[in-house]
C-alpha positions as CSV (number, residue, x, y, z in Angstrom):
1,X,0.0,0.0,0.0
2,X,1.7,3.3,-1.4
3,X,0.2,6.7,0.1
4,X,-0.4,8.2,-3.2
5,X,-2.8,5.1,-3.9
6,X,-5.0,6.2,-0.9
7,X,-4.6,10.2,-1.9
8,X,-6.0,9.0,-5.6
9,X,-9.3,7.0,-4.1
10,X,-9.4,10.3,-1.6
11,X,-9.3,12.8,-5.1
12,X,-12.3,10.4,-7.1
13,X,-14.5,10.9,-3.9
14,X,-13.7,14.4,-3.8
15,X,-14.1,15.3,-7.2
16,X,-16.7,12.9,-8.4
17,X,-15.4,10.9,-11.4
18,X,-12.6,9.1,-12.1
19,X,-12.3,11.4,-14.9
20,X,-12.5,14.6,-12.9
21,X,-9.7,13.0,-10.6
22,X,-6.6,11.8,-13.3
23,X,-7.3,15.4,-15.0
24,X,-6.7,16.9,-11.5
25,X,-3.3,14.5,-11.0
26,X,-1.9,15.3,-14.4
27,X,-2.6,11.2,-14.7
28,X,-4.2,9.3,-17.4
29,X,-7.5,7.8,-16.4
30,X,-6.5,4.2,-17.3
31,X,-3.2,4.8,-15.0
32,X,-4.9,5.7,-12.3
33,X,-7.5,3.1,-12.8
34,X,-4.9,0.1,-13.0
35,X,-3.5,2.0,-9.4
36,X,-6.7,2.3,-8.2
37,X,-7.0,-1.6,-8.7
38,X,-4.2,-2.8,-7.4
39,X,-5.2,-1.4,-4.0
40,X,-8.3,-3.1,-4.4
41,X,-6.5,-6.2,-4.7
42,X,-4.6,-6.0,-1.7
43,X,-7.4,-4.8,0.3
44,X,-10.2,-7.5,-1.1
45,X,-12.8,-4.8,-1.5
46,X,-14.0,-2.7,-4.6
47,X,-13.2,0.6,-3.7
48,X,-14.5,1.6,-7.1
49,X,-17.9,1.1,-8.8
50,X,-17.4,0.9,-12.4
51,X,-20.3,1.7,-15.1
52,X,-19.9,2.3,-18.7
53,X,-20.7,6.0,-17.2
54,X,-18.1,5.9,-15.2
55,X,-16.1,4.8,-12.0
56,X,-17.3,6.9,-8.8
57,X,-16.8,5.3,-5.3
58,X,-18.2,2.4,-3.9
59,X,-20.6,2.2,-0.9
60,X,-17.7,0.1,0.2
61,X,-15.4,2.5,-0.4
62,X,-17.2,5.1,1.1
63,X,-17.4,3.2,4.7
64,X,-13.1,3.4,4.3
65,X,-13.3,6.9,3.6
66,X,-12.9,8.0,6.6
67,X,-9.8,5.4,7.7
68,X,-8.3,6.6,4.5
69,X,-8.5,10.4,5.0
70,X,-7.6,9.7,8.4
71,X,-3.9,8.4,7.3
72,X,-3.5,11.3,4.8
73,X,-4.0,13.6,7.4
74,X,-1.6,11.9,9.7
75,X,0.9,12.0,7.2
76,X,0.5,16.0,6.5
77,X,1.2,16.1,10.3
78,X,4.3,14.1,10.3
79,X,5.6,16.1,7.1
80,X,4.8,19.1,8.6
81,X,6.0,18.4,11.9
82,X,9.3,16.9,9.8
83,X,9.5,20.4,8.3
84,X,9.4,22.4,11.6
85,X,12.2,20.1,12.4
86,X,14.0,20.9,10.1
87,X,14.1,24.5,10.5
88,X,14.7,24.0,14.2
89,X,17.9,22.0,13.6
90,X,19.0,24.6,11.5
91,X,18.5,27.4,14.1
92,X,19.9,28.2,17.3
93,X,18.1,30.7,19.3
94,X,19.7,32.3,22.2
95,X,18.5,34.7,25.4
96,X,21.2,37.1,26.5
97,X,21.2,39.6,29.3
98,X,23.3,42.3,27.9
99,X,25.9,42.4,30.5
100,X,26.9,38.8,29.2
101,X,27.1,39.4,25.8
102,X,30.4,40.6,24.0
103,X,33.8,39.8,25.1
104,X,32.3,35.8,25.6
105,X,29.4,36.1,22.8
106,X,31.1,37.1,19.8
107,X,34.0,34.9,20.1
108,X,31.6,32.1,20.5
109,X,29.6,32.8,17.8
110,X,32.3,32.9,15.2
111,X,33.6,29.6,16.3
112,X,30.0,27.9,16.3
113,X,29.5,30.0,12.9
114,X,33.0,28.0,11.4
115,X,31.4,24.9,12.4
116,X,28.1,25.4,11.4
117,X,27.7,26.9,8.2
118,X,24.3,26.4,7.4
119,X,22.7,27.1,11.2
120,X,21.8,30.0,11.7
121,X,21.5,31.7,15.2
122,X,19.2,34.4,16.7
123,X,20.5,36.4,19.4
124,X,17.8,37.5,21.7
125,X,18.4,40.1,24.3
126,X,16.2,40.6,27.0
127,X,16.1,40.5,30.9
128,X,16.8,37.4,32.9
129,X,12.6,36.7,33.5
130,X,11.8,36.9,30.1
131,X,14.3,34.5,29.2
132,X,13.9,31.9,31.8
133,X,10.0,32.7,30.1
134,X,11.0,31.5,26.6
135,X,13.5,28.8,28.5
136,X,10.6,26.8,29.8
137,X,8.3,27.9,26.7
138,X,10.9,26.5,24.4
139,X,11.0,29.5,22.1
140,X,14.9,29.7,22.7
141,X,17.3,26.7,23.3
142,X,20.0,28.4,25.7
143,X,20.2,31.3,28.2
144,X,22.9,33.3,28.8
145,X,22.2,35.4,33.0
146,X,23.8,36.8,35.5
147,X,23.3,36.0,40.0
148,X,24.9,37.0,42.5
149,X,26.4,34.3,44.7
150,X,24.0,33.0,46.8
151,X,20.9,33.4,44.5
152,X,18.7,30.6,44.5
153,X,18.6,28.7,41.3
154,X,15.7,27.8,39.4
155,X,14.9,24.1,39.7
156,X,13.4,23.9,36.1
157,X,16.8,24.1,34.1
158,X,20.3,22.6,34.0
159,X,22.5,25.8,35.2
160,X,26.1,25.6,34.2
161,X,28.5,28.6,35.6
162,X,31.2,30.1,32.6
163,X,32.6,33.1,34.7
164,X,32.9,34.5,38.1
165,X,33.7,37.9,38.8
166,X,33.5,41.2,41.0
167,X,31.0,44.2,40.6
168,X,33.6,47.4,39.6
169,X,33.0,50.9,38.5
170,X,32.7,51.7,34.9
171,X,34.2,54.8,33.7
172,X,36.3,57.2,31.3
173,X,39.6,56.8,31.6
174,X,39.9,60.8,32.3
175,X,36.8,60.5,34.8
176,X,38.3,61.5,38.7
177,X,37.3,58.3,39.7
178,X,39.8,56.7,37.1
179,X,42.7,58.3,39.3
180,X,41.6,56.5,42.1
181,X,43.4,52.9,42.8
182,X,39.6,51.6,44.2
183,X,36.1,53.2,44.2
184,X,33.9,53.6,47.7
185,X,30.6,54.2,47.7
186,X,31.2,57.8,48.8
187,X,33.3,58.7,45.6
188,X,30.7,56.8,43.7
189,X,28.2,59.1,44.4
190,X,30.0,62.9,43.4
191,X,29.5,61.5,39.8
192,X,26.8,60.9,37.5
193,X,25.0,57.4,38.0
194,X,24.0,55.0,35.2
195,X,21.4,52.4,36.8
196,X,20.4,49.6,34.8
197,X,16.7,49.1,35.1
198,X,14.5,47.1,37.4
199,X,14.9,43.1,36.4
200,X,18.6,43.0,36.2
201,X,20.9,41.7,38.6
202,X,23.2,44.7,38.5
203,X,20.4,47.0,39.2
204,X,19.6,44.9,42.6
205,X,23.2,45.1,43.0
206,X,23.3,49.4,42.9
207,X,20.4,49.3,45.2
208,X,21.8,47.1,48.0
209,X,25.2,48.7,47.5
210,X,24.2,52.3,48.4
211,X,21.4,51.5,50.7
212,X,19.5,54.5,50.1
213,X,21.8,56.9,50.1
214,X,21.0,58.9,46.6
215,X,23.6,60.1,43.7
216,X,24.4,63.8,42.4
217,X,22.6,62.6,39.5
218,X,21.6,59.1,37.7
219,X,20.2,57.7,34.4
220,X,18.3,54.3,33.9
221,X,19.1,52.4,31.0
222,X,18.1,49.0,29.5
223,X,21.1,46.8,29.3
224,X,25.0,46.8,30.0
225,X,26.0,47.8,26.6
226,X,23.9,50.8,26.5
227,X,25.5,51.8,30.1
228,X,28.9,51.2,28.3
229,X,28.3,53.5,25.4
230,X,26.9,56.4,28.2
231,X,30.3,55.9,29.8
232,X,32.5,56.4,26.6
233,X,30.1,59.7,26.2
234,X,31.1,61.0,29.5
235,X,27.6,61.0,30.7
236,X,29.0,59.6,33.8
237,X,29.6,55.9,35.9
238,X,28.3,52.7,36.1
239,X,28.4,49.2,37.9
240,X,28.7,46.3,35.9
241,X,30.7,42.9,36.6
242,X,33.9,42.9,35.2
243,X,33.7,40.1,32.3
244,X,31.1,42.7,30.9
245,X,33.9,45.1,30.5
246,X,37.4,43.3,30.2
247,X,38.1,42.5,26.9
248,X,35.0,44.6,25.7
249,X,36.2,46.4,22.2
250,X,35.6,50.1,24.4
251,X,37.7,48.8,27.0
252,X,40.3,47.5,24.5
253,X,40.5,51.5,22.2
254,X,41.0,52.8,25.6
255,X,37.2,54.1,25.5
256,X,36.5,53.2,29.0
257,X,38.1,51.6,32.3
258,X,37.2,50.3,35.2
259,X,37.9,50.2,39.2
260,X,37.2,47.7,42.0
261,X,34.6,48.8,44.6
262,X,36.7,49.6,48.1
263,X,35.5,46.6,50.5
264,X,33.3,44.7,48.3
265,X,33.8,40.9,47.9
266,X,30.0,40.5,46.0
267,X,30.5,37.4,43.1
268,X,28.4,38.0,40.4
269,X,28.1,34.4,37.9
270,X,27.6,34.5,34.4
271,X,26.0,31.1,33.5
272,X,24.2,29.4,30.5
273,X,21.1,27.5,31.2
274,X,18.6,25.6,29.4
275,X,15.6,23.8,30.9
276,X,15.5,19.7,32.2
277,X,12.7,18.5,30.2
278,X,12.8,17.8,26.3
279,X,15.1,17.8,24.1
280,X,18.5,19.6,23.2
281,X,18.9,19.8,19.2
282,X,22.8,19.3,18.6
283,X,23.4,22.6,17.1
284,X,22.4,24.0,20.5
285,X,24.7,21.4,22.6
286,X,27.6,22.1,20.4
287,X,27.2,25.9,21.1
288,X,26.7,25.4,24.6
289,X,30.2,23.3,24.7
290,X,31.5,26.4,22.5
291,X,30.5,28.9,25.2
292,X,32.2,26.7,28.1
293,X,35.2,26.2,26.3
294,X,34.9,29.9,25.5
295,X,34.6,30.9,29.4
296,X,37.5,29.3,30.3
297,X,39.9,30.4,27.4
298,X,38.4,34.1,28.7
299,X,39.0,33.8,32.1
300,X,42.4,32.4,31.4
301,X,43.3,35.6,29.0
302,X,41.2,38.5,31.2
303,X,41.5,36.7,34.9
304,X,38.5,39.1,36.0
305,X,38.9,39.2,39.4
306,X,41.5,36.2,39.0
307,X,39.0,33.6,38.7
308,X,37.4,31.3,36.4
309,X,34.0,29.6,35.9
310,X,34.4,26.7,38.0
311,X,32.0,24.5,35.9
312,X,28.2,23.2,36.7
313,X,26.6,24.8,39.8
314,X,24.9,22.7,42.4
315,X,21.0,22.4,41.0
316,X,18.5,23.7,43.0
């Protein structure tokens, strides 16, 4: 049994003749007769009632209608789930909070890119809710986020730490605060502010770190790369970890710099997740291996802070 035999008995029901039908498949009517027949053979039933008139469908054939419109439609469901494979395979989508994205990112991208010709891969910024969002919705494969050490971690994904590092000060390399060997939160303070907004980690981080205490002045911007681009305009400082920073194309023209924060021992983690349940395609393994490997070569090169990602965190 061949599935075009059960589309042709499907196209003489639908269109009334066995004429009607082999005009509609480009066939000739004695070709898709002799087809027709051959099913019949195999099933033991005339599918077909045949008058010098014409051949229209059987009463017999008719009661298998419904079986045999049945298996065409589950087979425009497998090739069209087949299909949506396909594509998947052939795209990577990953969530990035922005103050994980380009000294590790672009490196890793190029490499999976070398390796992976034909995949293609959408970078997705957003904040760390809306991607743990499309995490468990499946809408992106991988998520890049920042904690804090201690955070709890979400039990609904596999959470895998790439780099440790400290919370410094972000600024202009002819800012006062760049002539000062560490920043306190005093100093921090006579200068303009850049606050990332509500939902990321750094803006928590602002919040706890002068505990109330207000700023000459501060901005609120969406994202570290933003922040980073308001530094290199002189519109003032800002917070970030410093794997955003080291390595960061501003930071290598000479753009910006940064300083530690005087008394502060605050990690922050930059890790990839992506959720427990379902399936991984292999494009998105093989970039998640990328961005491990990636971490590490980073960390070796930059040492922020003079650590490295120490591997998978404990789940929980």
């Amino acid at each position: 049994m061949r599935i075009e035999q059960l589309a042709y008995i499907e196209a003489v029901t639908r269109l009334g003749s066995l004429r009607r039908a082999a005009e509609a498949l480009h066939l000739s009517q004695p070709a898709l007769s002799e087809t027709v027949r051959n099913l019949e053979r195999e099933l033991g039933v005339d599918i077909l009632d045949r008058k010098r008139s014409g051949a229209k469908i059987s009463d017999e054939g008719r009661e298998l209608l419904p079986h045999i419109i049945g298996v065409l439609d589950a087979v425009d469901k497998l090739r069209s789930a087949a299909d949506q494979q396909h594509h998947i395979s052939r795209t990577v989508r990953l969530g990035t909070v922005n103050a994980a994205t380009v000294p590790l990112l672009v490196p890793a991208i190029r490499e999976f890119r070398a390796g992976h010709p034909v995949t293609q891969v959408e970078v997705i910024g957003a904040q760390q809710a809306e991607i743990h969002r499309s995490l468990l919705e499946g809408s992106v494969d991988l998520g890049l986020v920042n904690y804090l050490r201690g955070d709890d971690l979400p039990p609904d994904f596999h959470t895998t730490e790439l780099l440790r590092g400290r919370p410094v000060v972000c600024v202009r390399p002819d800012s006062p605060l760049a002539a000062l060997h560490e920043v306190s939160v005093t100093d921090l303070l006579t200068e303009p502010l850049i606050v990332m907004r509500a939902g990321y980690v750094m803006h928590r981080f602002v919040h706890r770190l002068i505990e109330g205490r207000a700023p000459s002045f501060s901005y609120s911007t969406d994202g570290a790369e933003m922040g980073k681009l308001m530094v290199a305009e002189g519109l003032g400082a800002t917070v970030l970890p410093d794997f955003s920073i080291i390595g960061d194309p501003l930071e290598r023209s000479g753009t910006i710099t940064h300083r530690p924060l005087a008394g502060d021992r605050t990690d922050v983690l930059m890790v990839i997740q992506r959720r427990r349940s379902g399936s991984v395609p292999k494009a998105a393994r093989d970039l998640h291996e990328i961005f491990v490997r990636r971490a590490a070569a980073h960390a070796a090169a930059g040492q922020p802070s003079g650590r490295a990602g120490t591997g998978r965190l404990p789940e929980g």
